[in-house]
N, C-alpha and C positions, 0 to 999 in steps of 0.2 A: 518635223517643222520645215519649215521652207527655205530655200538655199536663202539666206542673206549678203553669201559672197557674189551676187548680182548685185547688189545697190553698191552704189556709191560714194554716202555720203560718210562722213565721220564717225556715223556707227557701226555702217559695214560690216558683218559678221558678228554682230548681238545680237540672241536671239532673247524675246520676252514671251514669258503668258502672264498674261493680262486676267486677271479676274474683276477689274471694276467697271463703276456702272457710272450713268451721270455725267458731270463734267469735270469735277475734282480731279479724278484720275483718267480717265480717257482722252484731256488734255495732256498732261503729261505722258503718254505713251502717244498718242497724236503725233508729237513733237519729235520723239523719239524713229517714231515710224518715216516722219521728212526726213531724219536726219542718217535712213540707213540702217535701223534696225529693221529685223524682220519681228514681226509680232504678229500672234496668233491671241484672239479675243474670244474666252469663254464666256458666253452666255447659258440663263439657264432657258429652260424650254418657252416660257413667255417674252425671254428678248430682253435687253436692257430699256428699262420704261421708256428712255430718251430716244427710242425711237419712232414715237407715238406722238409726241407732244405739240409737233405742229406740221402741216403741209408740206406734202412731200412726192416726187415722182412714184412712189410707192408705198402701199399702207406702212411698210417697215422702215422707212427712208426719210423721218424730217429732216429739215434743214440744218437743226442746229448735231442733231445725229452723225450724219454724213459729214460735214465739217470735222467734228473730232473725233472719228473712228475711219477717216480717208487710209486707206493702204490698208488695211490689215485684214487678216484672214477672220472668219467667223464660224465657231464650231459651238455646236448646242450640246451642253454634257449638264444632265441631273446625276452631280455630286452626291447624293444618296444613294443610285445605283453602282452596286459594287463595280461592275466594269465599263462603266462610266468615269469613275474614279480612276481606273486601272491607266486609262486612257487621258487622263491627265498627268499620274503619275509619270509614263511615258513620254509626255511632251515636258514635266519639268528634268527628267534624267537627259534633255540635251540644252538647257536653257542657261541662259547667263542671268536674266532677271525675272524675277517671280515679284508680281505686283498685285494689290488685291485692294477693296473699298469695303470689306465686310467687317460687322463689330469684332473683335477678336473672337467672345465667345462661340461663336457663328464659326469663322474658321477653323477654332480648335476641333467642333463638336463633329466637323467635316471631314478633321483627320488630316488638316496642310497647313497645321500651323508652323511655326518657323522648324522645331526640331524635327518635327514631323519631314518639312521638306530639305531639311539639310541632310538627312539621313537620303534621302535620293541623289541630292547634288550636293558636295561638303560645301564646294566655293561660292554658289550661288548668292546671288547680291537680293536680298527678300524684304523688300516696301509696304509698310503696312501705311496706307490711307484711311486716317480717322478723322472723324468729326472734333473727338477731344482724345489727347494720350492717355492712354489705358493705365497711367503710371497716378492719374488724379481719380479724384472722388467722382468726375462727369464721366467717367471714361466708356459707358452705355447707354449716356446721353445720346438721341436720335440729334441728326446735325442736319439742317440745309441753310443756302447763301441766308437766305432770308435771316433766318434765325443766330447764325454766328453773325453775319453783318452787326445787328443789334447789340451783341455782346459784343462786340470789338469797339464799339463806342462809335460810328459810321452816322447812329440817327442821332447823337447826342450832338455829336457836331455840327451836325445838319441844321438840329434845330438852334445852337448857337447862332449859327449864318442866317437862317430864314424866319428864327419863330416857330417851326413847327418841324417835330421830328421826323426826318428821311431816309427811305434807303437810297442806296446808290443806282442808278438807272443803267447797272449792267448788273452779273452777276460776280462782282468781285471777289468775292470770298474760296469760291470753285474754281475760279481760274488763276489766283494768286497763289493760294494752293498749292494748286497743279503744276505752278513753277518752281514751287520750294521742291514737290515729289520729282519735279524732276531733274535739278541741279542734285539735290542727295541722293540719287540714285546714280548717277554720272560721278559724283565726287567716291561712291564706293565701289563704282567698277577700276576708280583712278588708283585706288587705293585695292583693289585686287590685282590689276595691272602688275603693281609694284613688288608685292608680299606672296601675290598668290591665295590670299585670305580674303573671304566670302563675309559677309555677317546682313545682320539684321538692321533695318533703319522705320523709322517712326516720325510720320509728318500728319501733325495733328490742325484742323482745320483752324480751329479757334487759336493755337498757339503763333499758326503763321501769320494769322491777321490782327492780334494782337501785338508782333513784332514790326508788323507792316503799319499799322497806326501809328504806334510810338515811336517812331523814325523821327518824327516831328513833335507830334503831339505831346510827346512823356515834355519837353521842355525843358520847364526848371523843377522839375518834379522829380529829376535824378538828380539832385544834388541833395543835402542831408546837413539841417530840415529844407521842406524846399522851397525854392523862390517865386514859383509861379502854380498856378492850376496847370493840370496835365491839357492842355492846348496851344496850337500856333497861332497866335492873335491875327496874323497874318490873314493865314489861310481861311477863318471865319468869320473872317471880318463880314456885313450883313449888306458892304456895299462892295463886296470881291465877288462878280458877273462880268459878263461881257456888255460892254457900252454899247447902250444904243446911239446910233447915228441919225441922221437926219433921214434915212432911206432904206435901214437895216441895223444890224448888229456886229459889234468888233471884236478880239480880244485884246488885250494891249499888257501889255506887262514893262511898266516905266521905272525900273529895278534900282539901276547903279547909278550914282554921280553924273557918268558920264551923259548915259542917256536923260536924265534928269535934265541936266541944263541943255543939252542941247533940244532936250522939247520945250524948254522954256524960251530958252532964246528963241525958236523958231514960230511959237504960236503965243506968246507973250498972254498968258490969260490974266485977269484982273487980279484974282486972287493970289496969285504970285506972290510969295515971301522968305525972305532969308531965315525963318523960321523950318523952312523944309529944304537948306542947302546940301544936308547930308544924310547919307542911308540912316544913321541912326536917328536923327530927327526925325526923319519920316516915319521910322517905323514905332515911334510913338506917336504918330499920328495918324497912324494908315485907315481910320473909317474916315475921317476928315476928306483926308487925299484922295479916297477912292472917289466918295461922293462931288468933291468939287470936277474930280476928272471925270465924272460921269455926265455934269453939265454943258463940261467943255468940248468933248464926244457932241454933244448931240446937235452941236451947230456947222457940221459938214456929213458930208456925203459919204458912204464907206469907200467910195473910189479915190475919192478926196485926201481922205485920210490913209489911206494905201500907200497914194503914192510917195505922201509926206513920209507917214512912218518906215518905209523901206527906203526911200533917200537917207532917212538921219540911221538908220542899221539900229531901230528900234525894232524889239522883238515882235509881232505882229501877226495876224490872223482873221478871214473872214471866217464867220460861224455856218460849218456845213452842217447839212443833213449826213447820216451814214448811208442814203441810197449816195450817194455825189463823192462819197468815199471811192465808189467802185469804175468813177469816169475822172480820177483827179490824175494831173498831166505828170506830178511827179511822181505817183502809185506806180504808172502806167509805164514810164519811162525807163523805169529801172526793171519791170516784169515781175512786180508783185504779186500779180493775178497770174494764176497757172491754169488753163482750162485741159481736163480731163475728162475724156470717153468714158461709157458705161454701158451697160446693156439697158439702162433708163434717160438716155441721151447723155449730153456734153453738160458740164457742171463746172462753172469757173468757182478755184477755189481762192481766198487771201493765201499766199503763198508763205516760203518759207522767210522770216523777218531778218533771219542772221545770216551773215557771207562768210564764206570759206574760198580763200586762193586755190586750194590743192583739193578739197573735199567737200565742194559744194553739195547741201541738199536740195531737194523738190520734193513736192505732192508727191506721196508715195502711189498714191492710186486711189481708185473711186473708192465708195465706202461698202460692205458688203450687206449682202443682203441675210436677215437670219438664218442661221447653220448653212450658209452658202460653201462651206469649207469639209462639212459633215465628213464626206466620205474618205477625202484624203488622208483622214484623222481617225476616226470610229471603224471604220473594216466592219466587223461584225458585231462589232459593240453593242 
């Protein structure tokens, strides 16, 4: 595997193999690979599909690909073949984490399931990325965003807010995921650190976004019996968007007391009443309130209102596009964007989100090209 006592960041000297595909997991190891581990990415002989799926400096190379597989090594091994195998087994006998996105049964039938690879590494920290926990009745259930979105109750709420049932217009599900696989995988190396003790962890797609909904949305629905439908009236409420203004679109979030009166005092609108002097009033009224402030929005200027609302330290926002993400002065300022060399040109990538005083990370490096690592790895395999 490759020196990881070269990098610098907080993982410095983790070394991972990677067997997942998609975004689920190769976010999570992504993240890991900024932060300093070294990770070596098995594919099988056709490539991880995600690197097909759209436009890219090379047929193997989309965008959304290269983004979450930047740093890592790429070695092409058909698992079926016995010393193909052999040569995995070799890359987990030096590995700190063994990561994978395959049905369980799929793993076992491959010969690397967890006993399977504790018996090569005792301590090894071994992430299994599933669609559902293998501990339930779905547990070979086929998973993507799409489809767990939906069961996590995403279009139900959508259509509370709109009328008409939505997904979310990212891929939330893969990539919220991908930060549960990879805080529990960081929480069991903390937790080998300590003991010296390895084990097995389980981050199931559908359980993470089920935890993730309910944050809010369970309500009063955890209490017994309960007090409300499992939703935040708040949050779907049908007139909670961005106001339009006389020239564009805002967001505004008019939350506390404080700000409360001082947007009243300061743009006095008609409908004004001590009926909405307190958070709790409001929040029995919040379709009410959105819609009348939606009217009030729409008789100034988004510059207008910019300046008002950032004078009173009202929470505030114009509505970007995501190209305008990539020229925004405070992205920019702090050196969010990292641009990286390639043998297929320079590649600005979103950089690393979290700071470290002592152990900062960065873009590990471009993304590789299929079995671009072959040889270092297979010999004569």
């Amino acid at each position: 595997m490759p020196d990881p006592a070269l990098s610098a960041g907080p993982l410095a000297g983790i070394k991972v193999v990677d067997l997942t595909a998609m975004v689920f997991g190769p976010y999570a190891t992504q993240t890991m690979a900024d932060l300093g581990a070294a990770v070596v990415k098995i594919e099988p002989p056709a490539g991880d599909p995600m690197r097909y799926i759209s436009p890219g400096p090379a047929p193997d190379l989309s965008g959304v690909f290269c983004n979450i597989n930047r740093g890592k090594r790429s070695v092409v091994l058909d698992l079926r073949d016995p010393a193909h195998a052999d040569v995995l087994r070799g890359l987990i006998a030096e590995a700190d984490v063994f990561i994978h996105s395959m049905r369980g049964r799929a793993i076992a039938r491959l010969g690397f399931d967890y006993e399977a690879v504790k018996a090569i590494r005792p301590d090894i920290v071994y992430t299994n990325c599933y669609g559902y926990s293998r501990r339930g009745p779905d547990a070979d259930k086929p998973a993507y965003d799409d489809t767990i979105q939906a069961e996590c109750g995403i279009p139900h709420v959508q259509r509370l807010m709109t009328g008409e049932p939505g997904f979310a217009a990212t891929i939330m599900a893969d990539k919220i995921a991908g930060l549960h696989a990879l805080y529990a995988t960081l929480a069991a190396l903390f937790h080998r650190e300590r003991t010296g003790e390895g084990q097995e962890v389980e981050v199931g797609m559908f359980e993470a976004m089920a935890s993730f909904m309910l944050v809010e949305h369970a309500n009063g629905m955890i209490f017994d019996p309960p007090l409300t439908p499992a939703h935040y009236h708040r949050a779907v409420s049908p007139n909670r968007r961005p106001y339009e203004t006389r020239d564009g679109h805002i967001a505004v979030l008019i939350y506390n007391d404080k700000h409360w009166h001082a947007f009243m005092d300061a743009v006095r609108p008609e409908w004004a009443s001590a009926d909405y002097d307190t958070l709790a009033q409001r929040a029995r009224h919040v379709d009410i309130i959105y819609g009348k402030l939606g009217e009030t929005f729409r008789s100034r200027t988004t510059d207008e209102w910019m300046a008002l609302l950032e004078e009173l330290q009202i929470p505030c926002a114009r509505v970007k596009s995501t190209d305008e993400l990539f020229d925004d002065p405070h992205l920019n300022s702090v050196g969010f964007f990292e641009q990286v060399d390639s043998p297929q040109g320079t590649m600005r990538f979103p950089g690393v989100p979290t700071w470290f005083s002592a152990t900062p990370g960065k873009v590990a490096g471009p993304s590789p090209r299929l079995g671009q690592d072959d040889a270092d790895y297979k010999g004569e395999a």
